[in-house]
C-alpha positions as CSV (number, residue, x, y, z in Angstrom):
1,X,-142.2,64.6,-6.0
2,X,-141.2,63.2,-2.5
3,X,-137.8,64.3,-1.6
4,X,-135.9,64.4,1.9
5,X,-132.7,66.5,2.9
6,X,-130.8,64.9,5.1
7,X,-127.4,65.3,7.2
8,X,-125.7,66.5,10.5
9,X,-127.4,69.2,12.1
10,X,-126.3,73.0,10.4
11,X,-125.6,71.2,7.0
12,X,-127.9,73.5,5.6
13,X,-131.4,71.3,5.1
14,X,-134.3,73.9,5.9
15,X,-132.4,77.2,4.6
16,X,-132.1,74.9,1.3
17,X,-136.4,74.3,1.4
18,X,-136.7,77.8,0.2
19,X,-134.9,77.4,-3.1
20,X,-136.4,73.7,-3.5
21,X,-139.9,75.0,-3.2
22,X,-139.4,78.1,-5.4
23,X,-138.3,76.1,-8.3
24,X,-141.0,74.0,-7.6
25,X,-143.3,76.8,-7.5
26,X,-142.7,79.4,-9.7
27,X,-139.7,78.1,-11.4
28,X,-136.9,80.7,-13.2
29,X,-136.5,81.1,-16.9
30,X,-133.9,79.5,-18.6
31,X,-133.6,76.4,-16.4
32,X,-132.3,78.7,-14.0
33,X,-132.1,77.3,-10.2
34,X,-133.2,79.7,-7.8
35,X,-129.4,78.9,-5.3
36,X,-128.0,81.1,-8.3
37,X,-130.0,83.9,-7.0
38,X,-128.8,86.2,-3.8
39,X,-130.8,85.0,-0.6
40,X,-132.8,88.4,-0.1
41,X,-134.2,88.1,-3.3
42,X,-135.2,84.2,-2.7
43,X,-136.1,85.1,0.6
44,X,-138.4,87.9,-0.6
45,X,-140.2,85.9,-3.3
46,X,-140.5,83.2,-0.5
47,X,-142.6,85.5,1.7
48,X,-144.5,87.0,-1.4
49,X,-145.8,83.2,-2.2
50,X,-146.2,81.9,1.4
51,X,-149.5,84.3,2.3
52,X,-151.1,82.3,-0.9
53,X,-150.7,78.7,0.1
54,X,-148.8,77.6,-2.5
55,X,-146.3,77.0,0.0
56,X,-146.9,75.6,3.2
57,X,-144.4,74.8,6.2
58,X,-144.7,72.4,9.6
59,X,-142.5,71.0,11.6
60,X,-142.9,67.4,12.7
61,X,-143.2,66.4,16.7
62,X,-144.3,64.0,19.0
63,X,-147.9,65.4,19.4
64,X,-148.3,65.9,15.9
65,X,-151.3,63.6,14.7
66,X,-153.0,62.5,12.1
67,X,-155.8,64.5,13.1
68,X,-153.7,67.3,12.8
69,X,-152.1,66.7,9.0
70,X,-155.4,65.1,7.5
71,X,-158.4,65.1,9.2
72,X,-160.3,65.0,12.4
73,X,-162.9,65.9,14.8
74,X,-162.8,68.7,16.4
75,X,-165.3,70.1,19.0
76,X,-166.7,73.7,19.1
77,X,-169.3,75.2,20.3
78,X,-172.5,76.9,19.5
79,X,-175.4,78.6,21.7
80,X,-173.9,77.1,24.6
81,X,-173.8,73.6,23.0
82,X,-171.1,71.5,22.3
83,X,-171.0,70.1,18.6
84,X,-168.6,68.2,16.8
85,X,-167.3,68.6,13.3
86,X,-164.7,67.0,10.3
87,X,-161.9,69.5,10.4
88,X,-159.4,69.2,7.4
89,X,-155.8,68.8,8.3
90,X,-152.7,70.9,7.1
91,X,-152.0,68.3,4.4
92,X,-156.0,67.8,3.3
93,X,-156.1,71.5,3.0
94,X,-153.5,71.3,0.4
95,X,-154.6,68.9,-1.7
96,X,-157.9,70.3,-2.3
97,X,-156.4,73.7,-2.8
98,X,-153.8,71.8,-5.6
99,X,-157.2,70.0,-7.1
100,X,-159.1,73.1,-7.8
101,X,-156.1,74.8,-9.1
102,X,-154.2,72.1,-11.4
103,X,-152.1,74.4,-13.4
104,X,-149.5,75.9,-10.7
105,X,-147.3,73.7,-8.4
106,X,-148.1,73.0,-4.5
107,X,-145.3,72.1,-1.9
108,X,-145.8,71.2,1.9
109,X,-142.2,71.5,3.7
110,X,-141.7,69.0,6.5
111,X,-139.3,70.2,9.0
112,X,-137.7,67.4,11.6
113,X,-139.8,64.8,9.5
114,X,-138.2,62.1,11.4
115,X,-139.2,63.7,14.8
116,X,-143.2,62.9,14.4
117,X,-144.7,59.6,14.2
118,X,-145.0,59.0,10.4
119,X,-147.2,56.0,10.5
120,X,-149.3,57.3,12.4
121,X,-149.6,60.7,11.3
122,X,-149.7,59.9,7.6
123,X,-151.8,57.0,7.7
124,X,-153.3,55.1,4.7
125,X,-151.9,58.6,2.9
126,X,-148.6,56.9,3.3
127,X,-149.2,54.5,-0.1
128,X,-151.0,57.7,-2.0
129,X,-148.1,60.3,-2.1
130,X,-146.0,57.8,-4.4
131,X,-145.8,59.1,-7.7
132,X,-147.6,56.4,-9.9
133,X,-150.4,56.6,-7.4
134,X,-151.4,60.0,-8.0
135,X,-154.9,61.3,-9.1
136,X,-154.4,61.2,-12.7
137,X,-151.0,59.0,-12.9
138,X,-151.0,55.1,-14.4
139,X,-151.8,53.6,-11.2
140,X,-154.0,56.1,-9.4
141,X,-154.9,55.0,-6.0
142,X,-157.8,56.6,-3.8
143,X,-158.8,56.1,-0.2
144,X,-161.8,56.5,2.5
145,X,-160.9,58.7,4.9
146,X,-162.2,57.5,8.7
147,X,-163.3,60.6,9.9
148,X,-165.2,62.2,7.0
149,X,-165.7,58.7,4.8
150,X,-164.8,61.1,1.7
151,X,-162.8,59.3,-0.9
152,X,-159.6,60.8,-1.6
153,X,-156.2,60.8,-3.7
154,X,-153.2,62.8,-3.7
155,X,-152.5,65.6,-6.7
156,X,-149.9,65.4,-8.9
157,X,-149.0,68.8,-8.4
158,X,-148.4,68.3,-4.5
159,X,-144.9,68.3,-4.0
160,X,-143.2,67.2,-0.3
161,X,-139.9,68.5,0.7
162,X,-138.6,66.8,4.3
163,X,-135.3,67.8,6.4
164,X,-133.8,65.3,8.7
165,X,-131.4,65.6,11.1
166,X,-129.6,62.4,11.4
167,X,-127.7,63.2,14.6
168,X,-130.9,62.9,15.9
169,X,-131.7,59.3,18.1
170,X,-135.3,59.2,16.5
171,X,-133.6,58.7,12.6
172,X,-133.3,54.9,13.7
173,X,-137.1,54.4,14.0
174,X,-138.1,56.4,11.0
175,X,-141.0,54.4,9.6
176,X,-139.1,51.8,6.7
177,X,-142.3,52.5,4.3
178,X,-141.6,56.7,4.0
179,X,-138.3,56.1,3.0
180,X,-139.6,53.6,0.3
181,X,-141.3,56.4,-1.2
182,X,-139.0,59.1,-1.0
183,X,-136.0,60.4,-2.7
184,X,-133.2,61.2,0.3
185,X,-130.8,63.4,-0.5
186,X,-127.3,63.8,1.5
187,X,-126.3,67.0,3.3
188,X,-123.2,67.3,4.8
189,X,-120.5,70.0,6.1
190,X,-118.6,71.7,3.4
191,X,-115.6,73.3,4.8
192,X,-115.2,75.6,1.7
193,X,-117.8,77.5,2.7
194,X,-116.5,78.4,6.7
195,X,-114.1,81.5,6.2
196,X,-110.5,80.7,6.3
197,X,-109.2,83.6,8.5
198,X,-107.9,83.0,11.6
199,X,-107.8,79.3,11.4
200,X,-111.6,78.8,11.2
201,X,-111.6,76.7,8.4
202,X,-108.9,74.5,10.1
203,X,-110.4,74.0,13.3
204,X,-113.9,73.2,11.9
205,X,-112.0,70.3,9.5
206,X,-110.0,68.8,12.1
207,X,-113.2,69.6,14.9
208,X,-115.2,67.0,12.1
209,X,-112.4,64.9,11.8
210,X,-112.2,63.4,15.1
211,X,-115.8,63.5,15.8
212,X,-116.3,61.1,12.5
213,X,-113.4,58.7,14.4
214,X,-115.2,58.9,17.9
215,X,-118.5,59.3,17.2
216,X,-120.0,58.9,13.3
217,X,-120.2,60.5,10.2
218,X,-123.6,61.6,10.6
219,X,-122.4,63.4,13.7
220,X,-120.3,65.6,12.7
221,X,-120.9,69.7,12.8
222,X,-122.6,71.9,10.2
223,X,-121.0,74.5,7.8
224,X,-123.3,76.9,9.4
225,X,-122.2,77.0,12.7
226,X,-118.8,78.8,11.6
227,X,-120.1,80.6,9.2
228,X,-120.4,84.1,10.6
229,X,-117.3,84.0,12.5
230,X,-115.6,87.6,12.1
231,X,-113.5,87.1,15.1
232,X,-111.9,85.8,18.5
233,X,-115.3,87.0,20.5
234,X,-117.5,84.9,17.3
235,X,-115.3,82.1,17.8
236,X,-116.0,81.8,21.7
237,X,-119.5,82.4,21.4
238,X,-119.8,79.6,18.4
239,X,-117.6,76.9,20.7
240,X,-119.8,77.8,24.4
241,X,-122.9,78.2,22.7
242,X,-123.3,76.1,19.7
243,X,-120.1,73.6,19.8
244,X,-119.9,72.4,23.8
245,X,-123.5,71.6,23.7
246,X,-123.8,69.6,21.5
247,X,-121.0,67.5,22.2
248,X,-122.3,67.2,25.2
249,X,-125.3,65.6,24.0
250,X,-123.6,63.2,21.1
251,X,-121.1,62.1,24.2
252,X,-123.7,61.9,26.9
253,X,-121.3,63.5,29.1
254,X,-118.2,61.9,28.4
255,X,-116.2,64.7,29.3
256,X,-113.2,62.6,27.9
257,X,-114.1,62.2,24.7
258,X,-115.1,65.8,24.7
259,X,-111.5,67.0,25.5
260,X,-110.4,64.3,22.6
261,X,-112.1,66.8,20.4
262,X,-111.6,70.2,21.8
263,X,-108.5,70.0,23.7
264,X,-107.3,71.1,27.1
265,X,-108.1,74.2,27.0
266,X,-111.7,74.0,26.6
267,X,-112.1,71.1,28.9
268,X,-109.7,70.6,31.8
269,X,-108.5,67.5,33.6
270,X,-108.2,67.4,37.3
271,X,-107.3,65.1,40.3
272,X,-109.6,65.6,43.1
273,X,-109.6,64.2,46.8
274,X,-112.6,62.9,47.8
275,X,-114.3,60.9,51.0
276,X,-117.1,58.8,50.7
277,X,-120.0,58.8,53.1
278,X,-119.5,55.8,55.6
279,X,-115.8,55.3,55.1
280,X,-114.6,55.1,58.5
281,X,-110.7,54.7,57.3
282,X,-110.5,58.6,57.4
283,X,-108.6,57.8,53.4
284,X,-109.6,60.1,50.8
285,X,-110.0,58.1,47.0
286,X,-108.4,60.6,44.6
287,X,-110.0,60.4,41.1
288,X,-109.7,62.3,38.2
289,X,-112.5,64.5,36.5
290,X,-113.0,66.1,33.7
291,X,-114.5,70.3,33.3
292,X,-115.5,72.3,31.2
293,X,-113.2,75.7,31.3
294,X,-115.8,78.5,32.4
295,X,-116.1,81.0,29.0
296,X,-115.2,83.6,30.7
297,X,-112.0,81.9,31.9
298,X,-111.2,80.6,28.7
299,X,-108.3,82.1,27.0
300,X,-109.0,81.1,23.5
301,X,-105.4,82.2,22.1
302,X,-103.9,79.3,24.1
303,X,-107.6,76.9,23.9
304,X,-107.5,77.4,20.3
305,X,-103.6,76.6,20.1
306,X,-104.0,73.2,22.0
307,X,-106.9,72.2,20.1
308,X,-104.3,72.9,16.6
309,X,-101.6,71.4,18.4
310,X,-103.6,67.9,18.9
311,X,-104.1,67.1,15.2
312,X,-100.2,67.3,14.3
């Protein structure tokens, strides 16, 4: 019931929510899985159920509160005077839909669930969502809720789906009591699915490849980023858009390591002369940096070549 996608970023994990929650939701004949289905018509039944509330999507961040996922006090105003009311969160909302409608499914998709503050934002809800402490299950569990001093339980027929990103820095505080009570399921890059022409496939495997010896496994690029390559212009835009910045992130600038990946002719080494303020010799310290070929100076032909040329 409590189930967590996780992986490199472009792996997949939120485009794979929508089939999750539709077999959760209104599940195909057969024992069908909706991923046998083409993506329109997933995507189209997705959009049909979504106005409903059956299905409901929010994407965790720092601000996000438990004010803001249960319940809270919010202020309004009426007359010209200030008032101030228990206002169900996204999460409360849902369960009391699920309650008054037992016989059909209910799913809350939490995008970036490692980027909020789980303790905090799930609360004494955190020990509710297992499975055996359901309302109705063998060991149903109920709690008051500060704000409103209601007594409440969890559905069984709430379902949560979470995405992770694990290149993200924030994976290593994720609160040790979710991932008790979640099911985590691995994501990661599957080169059969990044099209073979023009050597795509090859430089995304040996792009991975020395990221996971540099870096980590959990770093490494997403099937997706490759996937819509048609040609040399897709390519360029995929390495300056997508590909350079996020190695510059995982390397915090090491442009080094970043040539280590991508070759010379993506990033360039130079020798530069250089006089420091106050050095009275009149020497100049020659160093060597490292810089990122301008795209528009980038002749891929011989980038892409070098980059080949490293891994044999």
């Amino acid at each position: 019931m409590n189930q967590i996608l996780f992986g490199p970023p472009g792996t997949g994990k939120t485009y794979n929510t929508v089939n999750m929650a539709l077999d959760i939701v209104c599940p195909l004949a057969g024992g069908l899985k909706w991923e046998t289905k083409s993506r329109e018509e997933a995507r189209r039944k997705y959009q049909e159920i979504l106005p409903g509330g059956r299905i409901v999507f929010v994407t965790f961040h720092q601000s996000m509160s438990y004010e803001d996922f249960i319940e809270g006090i919010k202020p309004k105003t009426e007359s010209g005077k200030i008032t101030y009311a228990v206002k169900n969160g996204i999460f409360k909302e849902l369960c009391a839909k699920a309650e008054n409608d037992k016989s059909q499914n209910y799913v809350i998709i939490i995008d970036e669930i490692n980027r909020g503050n789980v303790a905090n934002i799930f609360g004494e809800l955190i020990s509710l969502i297992e499975d055996d402490k359901r309302l109705g299950a063998s060991e149903e569990l109920h709690a008051e809720l500060p704000y409103s001093h209601t007594i409440f339980s969890v559905p069984k027929n709430v379902y949560i789906i979470g995405t992770m990103n694990t290149a993200d820095r924030s994976v290593e505080a994720l609160d040790s009591a979710l991932r008790r009570r979640f099911t985590f399921k691995e994501m990661m890059p599957k080169s059969e699915l990044v099209p073979e022409e023009n050597n795509v496939r090859n430089i995304f495997e040996i792009i991975n490849q020395r990221i996971e010896v540099l870096k980590d496994r959990e770093h490494q690029i997403g099937h997706s980023y490759f996937m819509g390559v048609e040609n040399e212009d897709d390519l360029k835009d995929v390495f300056y858009d997508k590909i350079i910045p996020l190695l510059q992130e995982y390397f915090y600038g090491d442009y080094e390591k970043i040539q280590l990946v991508l070759g010379e002719g993506f990033v360039k080494k130079e020798s530069e002369s250089v006089k420091f303020a106050g050095d009275k010799s009149g020497d100049f310290d020659v160093s060597e940096v490292y810089r990122i070929v301008p795209k528009d100076k980038c002749n891929m032909d011989e980038a892409i070549g070098k980059l080949l040329n490293k891994a044999s």
